[in-house]
C-alpha positions in Angstrom: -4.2 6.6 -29.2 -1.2 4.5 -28.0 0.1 6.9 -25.2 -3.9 6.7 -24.3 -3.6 3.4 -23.7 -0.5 3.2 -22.1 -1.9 5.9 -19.5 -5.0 3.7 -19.1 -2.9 0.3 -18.8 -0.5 2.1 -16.1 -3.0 3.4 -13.9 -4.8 -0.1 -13.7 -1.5 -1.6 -12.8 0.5 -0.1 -11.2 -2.1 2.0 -8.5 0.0 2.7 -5.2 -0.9 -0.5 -2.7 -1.2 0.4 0.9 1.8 -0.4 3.1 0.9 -3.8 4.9 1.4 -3.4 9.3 4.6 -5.3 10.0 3.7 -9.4 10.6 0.9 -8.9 8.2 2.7 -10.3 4.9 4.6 -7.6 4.4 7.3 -7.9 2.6 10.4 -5.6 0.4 9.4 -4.7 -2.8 11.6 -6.5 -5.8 10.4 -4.4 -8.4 7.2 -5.9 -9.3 4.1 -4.3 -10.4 3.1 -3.8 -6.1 5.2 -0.8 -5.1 3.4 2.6 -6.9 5.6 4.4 -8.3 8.9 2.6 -7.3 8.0 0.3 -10.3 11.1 0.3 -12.2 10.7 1.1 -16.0 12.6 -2.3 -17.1 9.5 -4.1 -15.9 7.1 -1.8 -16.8 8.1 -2.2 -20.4 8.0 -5.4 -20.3 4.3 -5.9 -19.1 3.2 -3.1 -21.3 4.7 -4.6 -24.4 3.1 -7.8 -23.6 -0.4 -6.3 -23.0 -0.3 -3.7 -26.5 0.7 -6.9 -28.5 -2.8 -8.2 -27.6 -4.5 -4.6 -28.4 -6.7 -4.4 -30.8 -6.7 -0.7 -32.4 -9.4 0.3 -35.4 -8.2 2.8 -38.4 -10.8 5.5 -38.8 -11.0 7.0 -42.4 -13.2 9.1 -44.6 -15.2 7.1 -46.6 -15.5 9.8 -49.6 -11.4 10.0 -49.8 -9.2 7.7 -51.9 -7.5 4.9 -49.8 -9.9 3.2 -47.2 -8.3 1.1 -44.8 -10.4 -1.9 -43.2 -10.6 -4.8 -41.2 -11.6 -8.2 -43.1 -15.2 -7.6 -41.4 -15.5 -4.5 -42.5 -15.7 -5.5 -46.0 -18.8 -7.3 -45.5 -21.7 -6.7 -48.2 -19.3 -3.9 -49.9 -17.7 -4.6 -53.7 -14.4 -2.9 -54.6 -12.2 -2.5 -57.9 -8.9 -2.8 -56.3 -8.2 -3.9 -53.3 -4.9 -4.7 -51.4 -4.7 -7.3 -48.6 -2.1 -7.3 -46.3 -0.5 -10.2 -44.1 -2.2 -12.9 -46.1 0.1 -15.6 -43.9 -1.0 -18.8 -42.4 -1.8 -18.2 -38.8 -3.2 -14.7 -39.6 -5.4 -14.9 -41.9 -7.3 -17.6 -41.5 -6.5 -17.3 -37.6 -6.2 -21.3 -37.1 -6.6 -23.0 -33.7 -6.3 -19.7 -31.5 -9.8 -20.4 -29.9 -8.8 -20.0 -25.7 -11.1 -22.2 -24.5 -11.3 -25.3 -21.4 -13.6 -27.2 -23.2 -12.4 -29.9 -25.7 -12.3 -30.5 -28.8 -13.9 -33.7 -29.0 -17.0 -32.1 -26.4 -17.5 -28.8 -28.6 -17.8 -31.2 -31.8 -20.3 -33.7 -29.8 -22.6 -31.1 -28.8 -22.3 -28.9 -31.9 -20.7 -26.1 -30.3 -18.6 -23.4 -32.8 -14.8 -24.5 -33.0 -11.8 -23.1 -34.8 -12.9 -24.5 -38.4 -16.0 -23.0 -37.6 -14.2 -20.0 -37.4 -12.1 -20.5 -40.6 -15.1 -21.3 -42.5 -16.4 -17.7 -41.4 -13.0 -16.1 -42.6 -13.1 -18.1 -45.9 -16.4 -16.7 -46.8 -15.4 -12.8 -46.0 -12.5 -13.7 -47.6 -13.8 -14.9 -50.9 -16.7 -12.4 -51.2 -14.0 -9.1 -50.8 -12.9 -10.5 -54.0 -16.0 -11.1 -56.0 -15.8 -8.3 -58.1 -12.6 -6.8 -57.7 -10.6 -6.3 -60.7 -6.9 -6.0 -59.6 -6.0 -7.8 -56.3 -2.9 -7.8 -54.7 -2.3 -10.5 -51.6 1.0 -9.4 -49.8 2.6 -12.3 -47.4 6.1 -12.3 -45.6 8.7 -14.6 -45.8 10.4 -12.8 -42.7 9.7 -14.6 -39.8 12.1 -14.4 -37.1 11.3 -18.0 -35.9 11.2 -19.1 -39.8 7.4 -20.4 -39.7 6.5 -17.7 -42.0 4.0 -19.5 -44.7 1.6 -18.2 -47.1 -1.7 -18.4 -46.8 -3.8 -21.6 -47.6 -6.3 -19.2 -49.3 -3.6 -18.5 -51.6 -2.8 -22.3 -52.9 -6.4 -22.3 -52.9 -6.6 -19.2 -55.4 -3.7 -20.8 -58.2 -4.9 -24.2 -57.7 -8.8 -23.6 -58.8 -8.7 -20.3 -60.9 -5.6 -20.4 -62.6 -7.6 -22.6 -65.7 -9.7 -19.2 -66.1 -9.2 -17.3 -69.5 -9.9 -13.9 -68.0 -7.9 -14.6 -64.8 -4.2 -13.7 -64.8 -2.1 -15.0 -61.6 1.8 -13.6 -60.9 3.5 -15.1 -58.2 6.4 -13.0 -57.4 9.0 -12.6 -54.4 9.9 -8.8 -53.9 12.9 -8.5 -51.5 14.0 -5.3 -49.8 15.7 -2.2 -51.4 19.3 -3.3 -51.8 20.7 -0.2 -48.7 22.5 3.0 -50.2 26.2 2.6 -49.6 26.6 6.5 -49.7 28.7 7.9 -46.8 26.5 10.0 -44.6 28.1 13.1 -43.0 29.6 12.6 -39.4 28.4 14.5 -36.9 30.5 18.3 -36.3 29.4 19.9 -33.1 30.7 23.9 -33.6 31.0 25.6 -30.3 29.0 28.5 -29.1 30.2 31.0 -26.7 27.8 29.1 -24.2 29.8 26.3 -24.7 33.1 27.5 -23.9 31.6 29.8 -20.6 30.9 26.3 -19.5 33.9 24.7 -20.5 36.3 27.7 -18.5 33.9 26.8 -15.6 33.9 23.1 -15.6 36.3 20.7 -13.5 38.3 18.6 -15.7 39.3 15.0 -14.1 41.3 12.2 -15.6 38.2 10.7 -17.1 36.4 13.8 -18.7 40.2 14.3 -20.5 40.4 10.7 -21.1 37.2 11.2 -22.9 38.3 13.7 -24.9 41.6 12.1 -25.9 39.0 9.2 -26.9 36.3 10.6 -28.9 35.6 14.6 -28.6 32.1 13.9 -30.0 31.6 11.6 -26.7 32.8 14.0 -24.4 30.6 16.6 -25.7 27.6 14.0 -25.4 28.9 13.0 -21.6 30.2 16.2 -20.0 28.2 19.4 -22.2 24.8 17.8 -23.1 25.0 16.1 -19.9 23.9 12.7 -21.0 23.7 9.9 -18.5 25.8 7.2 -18.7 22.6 4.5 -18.5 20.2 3.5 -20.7 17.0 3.9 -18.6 15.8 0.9 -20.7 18.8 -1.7 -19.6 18.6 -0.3 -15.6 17.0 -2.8 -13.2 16.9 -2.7 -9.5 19.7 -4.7 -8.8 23.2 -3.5 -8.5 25.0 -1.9 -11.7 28.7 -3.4 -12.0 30.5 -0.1 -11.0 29.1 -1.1 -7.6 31.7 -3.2 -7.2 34.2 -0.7 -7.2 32.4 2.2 -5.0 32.0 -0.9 -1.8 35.3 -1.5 -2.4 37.3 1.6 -2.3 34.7 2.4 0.7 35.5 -1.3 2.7 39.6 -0.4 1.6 39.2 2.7 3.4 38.1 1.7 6.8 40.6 -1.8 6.5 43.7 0.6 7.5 44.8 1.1 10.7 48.3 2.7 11.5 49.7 2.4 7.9 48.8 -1.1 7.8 46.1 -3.0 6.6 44.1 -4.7 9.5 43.8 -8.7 10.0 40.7 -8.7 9.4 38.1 -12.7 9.2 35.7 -13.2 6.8 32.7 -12.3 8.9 34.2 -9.0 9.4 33.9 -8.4 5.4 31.0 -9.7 5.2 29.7 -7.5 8.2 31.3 -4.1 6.7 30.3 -5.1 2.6 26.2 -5.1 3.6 26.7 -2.3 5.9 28.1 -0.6 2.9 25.7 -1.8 0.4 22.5 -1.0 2.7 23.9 2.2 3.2 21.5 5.1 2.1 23.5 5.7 -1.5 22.3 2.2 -2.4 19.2 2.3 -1.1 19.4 -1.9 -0.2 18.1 -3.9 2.4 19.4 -7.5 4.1 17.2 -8.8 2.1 17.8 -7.4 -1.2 21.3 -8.9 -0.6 19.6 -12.0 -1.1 17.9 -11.3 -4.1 19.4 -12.7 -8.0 22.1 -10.8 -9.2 22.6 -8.6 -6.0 23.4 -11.7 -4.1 25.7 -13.0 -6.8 27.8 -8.6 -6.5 27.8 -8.9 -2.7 30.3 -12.5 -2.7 31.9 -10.9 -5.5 32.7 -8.2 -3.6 33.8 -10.2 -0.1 35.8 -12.6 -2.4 38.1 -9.7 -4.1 38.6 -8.0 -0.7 39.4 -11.2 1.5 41.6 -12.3 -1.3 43.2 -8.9 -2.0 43.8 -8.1 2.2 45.7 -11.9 2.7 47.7 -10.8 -0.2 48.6 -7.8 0.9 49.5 -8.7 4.1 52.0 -10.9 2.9 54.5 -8.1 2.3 53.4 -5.7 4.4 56.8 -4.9 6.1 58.0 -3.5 2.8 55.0 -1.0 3.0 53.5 1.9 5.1 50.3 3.3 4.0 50.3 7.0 4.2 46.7 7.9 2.8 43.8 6.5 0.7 41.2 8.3 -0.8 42.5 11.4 -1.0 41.2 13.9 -2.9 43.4 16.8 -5.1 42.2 19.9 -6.8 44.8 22.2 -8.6 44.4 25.1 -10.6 46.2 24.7 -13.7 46.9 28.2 -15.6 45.6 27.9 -19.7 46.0 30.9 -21.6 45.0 32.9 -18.6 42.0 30.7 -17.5 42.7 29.1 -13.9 41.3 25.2 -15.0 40.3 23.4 -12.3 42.2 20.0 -11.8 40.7 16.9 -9.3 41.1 13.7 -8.8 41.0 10.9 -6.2 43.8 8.7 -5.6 42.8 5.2 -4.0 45.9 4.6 -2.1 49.1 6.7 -1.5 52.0 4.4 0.7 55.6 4.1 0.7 57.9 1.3 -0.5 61.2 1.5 0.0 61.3 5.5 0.2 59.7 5.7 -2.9 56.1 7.1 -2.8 54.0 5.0 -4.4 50.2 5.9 -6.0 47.7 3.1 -6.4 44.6 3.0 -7.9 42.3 0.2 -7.7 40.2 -1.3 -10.8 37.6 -3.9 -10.8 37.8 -4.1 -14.6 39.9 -5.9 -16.9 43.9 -4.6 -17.4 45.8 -5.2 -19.5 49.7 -4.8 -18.9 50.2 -3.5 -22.4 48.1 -0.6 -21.4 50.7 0.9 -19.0 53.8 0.2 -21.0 54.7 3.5 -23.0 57.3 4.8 -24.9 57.0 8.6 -23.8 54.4 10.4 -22.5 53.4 11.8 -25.8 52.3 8.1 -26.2 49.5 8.7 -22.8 47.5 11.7 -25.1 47.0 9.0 -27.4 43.5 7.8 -27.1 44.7 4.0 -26.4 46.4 4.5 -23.3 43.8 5.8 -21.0 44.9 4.0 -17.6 48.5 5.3 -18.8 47.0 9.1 -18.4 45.5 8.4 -15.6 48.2 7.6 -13.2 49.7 10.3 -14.9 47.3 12.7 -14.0 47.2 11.8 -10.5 50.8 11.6 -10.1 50.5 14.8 -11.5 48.0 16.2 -8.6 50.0 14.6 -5.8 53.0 16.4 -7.2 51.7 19.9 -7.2 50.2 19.2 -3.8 53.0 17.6 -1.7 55.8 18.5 -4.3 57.1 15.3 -4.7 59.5 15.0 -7.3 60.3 10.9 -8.1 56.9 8.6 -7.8 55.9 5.1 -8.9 52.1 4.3 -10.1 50.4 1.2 -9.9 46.7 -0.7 -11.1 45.6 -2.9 -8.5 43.5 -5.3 -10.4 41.3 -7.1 -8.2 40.6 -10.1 -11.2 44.3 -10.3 -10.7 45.5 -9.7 -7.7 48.8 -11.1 -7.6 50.0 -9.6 -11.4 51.7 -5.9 -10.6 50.5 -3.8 -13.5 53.3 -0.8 -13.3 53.3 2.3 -14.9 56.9 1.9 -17.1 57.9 5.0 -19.2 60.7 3.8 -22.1 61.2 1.0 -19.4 61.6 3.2 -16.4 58.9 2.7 -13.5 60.2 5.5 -11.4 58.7 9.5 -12.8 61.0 11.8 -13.0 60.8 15.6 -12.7 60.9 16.3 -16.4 58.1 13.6 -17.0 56.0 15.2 -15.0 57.3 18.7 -16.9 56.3 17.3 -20.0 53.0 16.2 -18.5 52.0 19.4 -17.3 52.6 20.8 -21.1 50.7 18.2 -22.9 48.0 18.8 -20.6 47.9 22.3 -21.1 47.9 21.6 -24.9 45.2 19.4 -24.3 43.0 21.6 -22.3 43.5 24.3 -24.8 42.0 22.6 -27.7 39.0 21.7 -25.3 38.5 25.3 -25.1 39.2 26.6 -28.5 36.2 27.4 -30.7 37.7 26.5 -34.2 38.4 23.0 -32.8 34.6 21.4 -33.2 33.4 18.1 -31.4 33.7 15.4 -34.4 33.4 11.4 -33.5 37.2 9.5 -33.7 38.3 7.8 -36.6 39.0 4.7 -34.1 36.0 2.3 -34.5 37.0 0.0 -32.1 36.3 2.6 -29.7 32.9 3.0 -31.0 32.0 -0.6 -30.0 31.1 -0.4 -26.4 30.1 3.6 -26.5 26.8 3.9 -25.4 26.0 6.7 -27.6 26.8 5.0 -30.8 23.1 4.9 -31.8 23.1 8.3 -32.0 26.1 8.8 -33.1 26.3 8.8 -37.7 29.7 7.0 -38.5 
């Protein structure tokens, strides 16, 4: 009956409207319920939640069978022995002063027309005659109200004030609360693997982040990277920009900002120019004007802001550096017990300081300096040092590629632009041959519990890691 009317609602509101001729009021689409099918399901649930609320939907039952479910109007002429009402509150039942009308109250009383007392006096009556000759009657009223208005019925004062004095009449008054919850540990979730699993897992491409997940929580990674599950709630998407926008214009605008090693002079109209070329690109699917719209307005001067502020920094000490790459992309094939694993990743920027090759990678998000401060790089398969592995890992790419021995890794972060976040190993900054040795083995190690079948997918013991994971609804803890 519900997904009937849902079907129902949707096809009244949100029918395809004919494109309008250009200077004819046409105008982009912003999501709202004019645009067919490119209706996005954020506002869709919204309108539809707001319209069932107002449904009214009738329980059908067999009158010769046990428990019969009515309406109060139902109930009309008909005696029962024991009845049960439900959400005897004020406000519900009687309905009060929800008549929708223009007409006042003083003009419906002066020429006699019905008004909401009328209407009470209507309930009242039904009310009173379901109970005539019942001989056990439960009234059941919550005290829940999110907005704390939550009130019994003035039927019910009503009831204790005027029969309460009868011999044969016995009234209990009682608050019943909720089931105190069970406090039993439930069983965390085990995922065995199949064979299936593992022929995928031999195939797959492992990047810094699919480890990183692992290292994390191996229940998530099997929720992210075997079941497949998106990363978004489709109920928290909109048609604005997502906040891992910021990153992809970014890297993009970074790309195109070097010119012979160096990082162009570039004014602020040029940004501005090359960020909504990038954001009305065809990947995001934007217009000018959707630049001007909310929240998308707000991520485009974000955007200009961190690269206007990041390129006048840089280009304060650029003599000390030549930029050899960016956005280079590195596959290896890593032997693991003889399975050739495929390695990628893409390293932001690659330049030279001093001799020493440097790799960058840029983050929008918050860093902390703790993060890449470790004691060995046993201390990067940890779980808690994720950024840590991940310079690792592409220092480890960019090794096997150009065999280079010595490197230095650095986080841009573009909320702090002028705070270095290094890469320090027991203090040193500069990788070594034998760190990157002893990267290479952990990794291995790593790669081969992934892909051995007595090592299950089980959720970490780490709750803080649980807190922003978007599968922890699903996931038993």
């Amino acid at each position: 009956m519900l997904y009937k009317y849902l079907e129902d609602w949707k096809g009244k509101l949100f029918h395809p409207t004919p494109a309008l001729p250009e200077g004819e009021g046409a105008s982009p689409s912003f999501g709202g319920v004019r645009g067919g099918a490119d209706t996005d399901i954020t506002s869709f649930r919204f309108l539809f939640e707001n319209y069932i609320s107002a449904v009214s939907m009738s329980f059908q039952s067999e009158a010769t069978e046990g428990l019969q479910i009515m309406g109060l109007l139902e109930t009309r002429t008909l005696d029962f022995k024991n009845v049960i009402l439900l959400s005897v509150n004020e406000g519900v039942l009687p309905a009060g002063k929800t008549v929708n009308s223009f007409i006042p109250q003083d003009v419906k009383q002066h020429f006699g027309l019905q008004t909401f007392k009328g209407k009470d006096a209507v309930f009242s009556y039904h009310f009173y005659r379901l109970l005539q000759r019942a001989e056990n009657i439960y009234l059941l009223y919550s005290l829940d109200a999110k907005k704390g208005d939550a009130e019994k019925s003035r039927f019910i004062y009503q009831l204790k004030n005027e029969l309460n004095t009868f011999p044969n009449i016995e009234i209990i008054d009682e608050i019943i609360s909720y089931p105190p919850i069970k406090s039993e540990a439930e069983t965390p979730i085990s995922i065995k693997k199949t064979d299936e699993m593992l022929a995928k897992l031999k195939t797959q491409t492992y990047s810094a982040s699919s480890i990183s997940t692992f290292l994390e929580c191996k229940l998530r990674f099997y929720f992210r990277y075997i079941l497949e599950l998106e990363d978004n709630n489709i109920f928290t998407i909109d048609d604005m920009l997502q906040g891992k926008t910021i990153g992809t214009v970014i890297h993009s605008v970074l790309e195109t900002a070097v010119e012979n090693g160096r990082f162009k002079r570039m004014e602020k109209y040029d940004i501005e120019r090359l960020v909504s070329e990038r954001m009305c690109s065809s990947d995001l699917k934007l217009s000018k004007e959707d630049l001007l719209y909310e929240k998308n307005h707000l991520v485009y001067q974000i955007i200009i802001k961190y690269i206007d502020a990041y390129l006048k920094h840089a280009q304060s000490f650029e003599e000390n550096i030549v930029i050899k790459n960016t956005e280079e992309k590195l596959e290896y094939k890593l032997a693991v017990e003889n399975n050739p694993i495929t390695l990628k990743g893409f390293i932001d920027r690659i330049d030279l300081q001093n001799n020493i090759t440097r790799i960058i990678d840029y983050k929008t998000g918050v860093v902390k300096d703790t993060e890449l401060k470790i004691k060995d790089i046993e201390h990067s398969f940890d779980g808690e040092h994720t950024k840590a592995f991940q310079l690792l890992f592409y220092a480890y790419l960019y090794h096997k590629r150009h065999n280079i021995n010595f490197l230095e890794t650095e986080i841009v972060s573009f909320r702090k632009i002028r705070t270095p976040y290094i890469l320090f190993i027991d203090k040193e900054k500069q990788l070594s041959p034998e760190n990157l040795t002893n990267f290479e083995y952990l990794l291995t190690e790593t790669i081969q519990s992934i892909l051995n079948q007595d090592v299950p997918f089980t959720a970490t013991t780490e709750i803080d890691r649980c807190k922003y994971c978007i599968y922890k609804d699903i996931c038993v803890r």
